[in-house]
C-alpha positions, 0 to 999 in steps of 0.5 A: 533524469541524472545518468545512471551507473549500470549498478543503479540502473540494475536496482531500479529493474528490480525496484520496479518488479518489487513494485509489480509483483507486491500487489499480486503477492499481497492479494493472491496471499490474502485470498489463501488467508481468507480460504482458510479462515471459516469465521471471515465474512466480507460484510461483517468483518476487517480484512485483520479479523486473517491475522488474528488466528488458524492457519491463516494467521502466519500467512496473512500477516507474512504477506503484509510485511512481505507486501511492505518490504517490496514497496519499499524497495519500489517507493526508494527506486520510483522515486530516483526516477521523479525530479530530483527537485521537485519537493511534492515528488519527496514528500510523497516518495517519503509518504509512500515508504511510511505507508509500506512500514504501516504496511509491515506493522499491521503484519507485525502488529496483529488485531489482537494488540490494539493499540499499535494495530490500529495505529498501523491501519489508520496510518497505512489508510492515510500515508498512502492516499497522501503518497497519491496525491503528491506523486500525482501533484509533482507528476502534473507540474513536470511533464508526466500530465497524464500519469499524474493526473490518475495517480491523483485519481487514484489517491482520491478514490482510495480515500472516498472508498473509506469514506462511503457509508457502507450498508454492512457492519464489516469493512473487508470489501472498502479496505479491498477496494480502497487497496487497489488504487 
């Protein structure tokens, strides 16, 4: 790792908060979202159906964008900290900031626009999942073995959870899970 300006090494803490705090924020805001939403239902509706109207509209939208910015923040800090020559490393730090701009389309983009909507999701679903396995694959050819190897886990768990024929109609409990990865 090259050294560090006291300036750089500053943003990197806060990048590094920014990539903590953003799953805790995006889930415990969703959670208000779904309280004050009557008509969601696990088994029968999309985690979008929050988005969409009632008070839980603002909020649940607000926390994705809110969510897609931290994880910018994060994926530009995280990826200083990768070999800077290593081009699976790039390709995922790339991969992960246009899933955290997915992210933040999906806030901006409600159920209710269609089209752009559901570009936004399929695009988040799958530039994360994709972010995984680079990251992962540039961590097992240095010497970060063990990190590389979850965080590869983690982007192949993420794409089997969609990929799972669920016995209900909805999708809100596979888009939890494969969010936690």
């Amino acid at each position: 790792m090259r050294k560090l300006t006291s300036r750089w090494a500053i943003y990197l803490r806060i990048a590094g908060f920014c990539g903590m705090i953003s799953p805790f924020l995006v889930f415990a805001l969703v959670a208000v979202s779904i309280h004050y939403c009557p008509s969601f239902s696990w088994t029968q509706s999309y985690l979008s159906l929050l988005g969409v109207e009632g008070s839980s509209r603002t909020l649940f939208n607000a926390s994705l964008i809110a969510g897609g910015v931290l994880d910018i923040a994060f994926a530009i800090g995280f990826g200083k900290s990768l070999p800077s020559r290593k081009l699976l490393g790039r390709l995922g730090i790339l991969c992960l900031i246009l899933g955290a701009c997915s992210m933040c389309a999906v806030g901006i983009f409600p159920r209710t626009m269609y089209a752009p909507h559901y570009y936004a999701s399929v695009a988040f679903f799958s530039f994360i999942p994709m972010s995984l396995f680079f990251i992962g694959a540039a961590q097992l050819t240095s010497s970060r073995k063990a990190s590389g190897l979850f965080t590869f886990i983690c982007g192949v768990l993420m794409v089997a959870l969609q990929m799972i024929p669920w016995p209900w109609s909805g999708e809100a409990i596979p888009q939890v899970l494969a969010g936690i990865p």
